[in-house]
C-alpha positions, 0 to 999 in steps of 0.5 A: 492469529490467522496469519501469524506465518505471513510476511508483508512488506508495506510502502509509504507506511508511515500514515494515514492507510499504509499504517493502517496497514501495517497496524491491521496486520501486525495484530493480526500475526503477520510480521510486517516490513514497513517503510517511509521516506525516512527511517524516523518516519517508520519508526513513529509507526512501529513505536505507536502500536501498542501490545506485542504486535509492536515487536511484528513491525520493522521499520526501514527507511526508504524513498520510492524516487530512489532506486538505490534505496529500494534495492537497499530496501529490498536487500534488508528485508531479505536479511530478515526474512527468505521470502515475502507472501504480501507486497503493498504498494501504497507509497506515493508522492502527492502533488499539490495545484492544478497549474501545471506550471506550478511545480518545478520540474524537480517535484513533477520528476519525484512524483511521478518516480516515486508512484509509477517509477517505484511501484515498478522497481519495488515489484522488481526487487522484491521479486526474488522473495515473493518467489520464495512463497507459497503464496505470494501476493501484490497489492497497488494501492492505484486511487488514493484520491478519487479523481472526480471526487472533492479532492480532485481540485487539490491533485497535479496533473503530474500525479494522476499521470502517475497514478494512470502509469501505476494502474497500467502496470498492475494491469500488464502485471497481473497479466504475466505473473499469473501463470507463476501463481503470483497474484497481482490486485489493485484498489481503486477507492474514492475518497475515504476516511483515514481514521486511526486503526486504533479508535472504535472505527476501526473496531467495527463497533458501529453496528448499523453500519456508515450514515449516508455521509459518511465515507468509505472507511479505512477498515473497510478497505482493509478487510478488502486486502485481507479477504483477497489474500485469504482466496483460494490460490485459484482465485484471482481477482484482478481489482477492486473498484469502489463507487462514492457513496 
């Protein structure tokens, strides 16, 4: 398997993209340190991986607006493992409305802690074990929703200021950590299909390709990160930036 000795750590993995995430890798080798708000969370995604890639995964709990649980997180893992060679920052709170005033001050505090604030202390805690590496790796999952695209209309101010402080740090990231040979890369998709890992999508058994209304997939972002990952140690490429269909 072709990266049966790599070790990835994936936020927010309990649906949607960060299982994705956590399922692709598994089945490809890797073992792979899931996390979600809850334990239970992560563990609903380890338990539904089917054949041996289900031993791979390894579920924690933790909440990304919580700064004593992403230590503790990040302590667990290194009691597993003495280094992390891909960091996928995908956790984010998502907030409903486009009235400001309608979220209380609570939810717009925890969105913005958990995207900005967490990726940042997620890096910074993980820090020591990507150092640990041969070859270590960040990915921020920046857009999850596209900001001008349909779903636009359902998204916070308070999340895309988030998303906006995310992007920044993974700018200034990618930056400093360069000449350390750490590798920092963001996404920024649109909208796109969040279609299980385990249905025929995700095989690739479409063979003439998405019909015109069809949107950017799960698999497809996928192989993004791994075919980044897969670069010499020379290559680094700051971002992906995908155009709606």
């Amino acid at each position: 398997m072709k990266f049966e000795n790599l070790r990835v750590v994936v936020t927010g993995a309990s649906r949607y993209f960060g299982r994705a995430l956590a399922v692709g890798f598994a089945h490809l080798g890797a073992e792979v340190y899931v996390s979600a708000r809850t334990v239970e969370a992560a563990e609903r995604t380890r338990t539904e991986v089917m054949g041996s890639a289900r031993d791979r995964i390894h579920a924690f709990g933790c909440d990304l607006s919580r700064p004593a649980e992403i230590r503790e997180f990040a302590a667990r893992v290194g009691e597993r493992t003495d280094r992390v060679d891909l960091l996928v920052n995908n956790g984010a709170r998502w907030l409903d409305g486009m009235d400001l005033e309608a979220a209380s001050d609570d939810q717009i505090v925890e969105t913005i802690e958990s995207t900005a604030g967490g990726t940042v202390l997620m890096v910074k805690h993980f820090l020591p074990l990507l150092r640990g590496s041969s070859r270590p790796d960040i990915v921020n999952m920046v857009a999850v929703r596209d900001a001008e695209g349909a779903s636009a209309a359902a998204a916070h101010a308070a999340f895309w200021a988030a998303k906006s402080a995310q992007a920044g740090f993974a700018d200034i990231l990618s930056r400093r950590l360069r000449p350390s040979g750490v590798r920092v890369f963001s996404l920024f998709p649109p909208d796109f299909s969040t279609s299980d890992p385990r249905f025929a999508e995700w095989d690739g058994s479409n063979p003439d390709g998405m019909a015109p209304d069809e949107k950017l997939t799960t698999q497809a972002l996928f192989e993004c990160i791994v075919y980044a990952v897969e670069q010499p140690r020379d290559c680094f490429i700051r971002s992906f930036h995908f155009e709606p269909r």
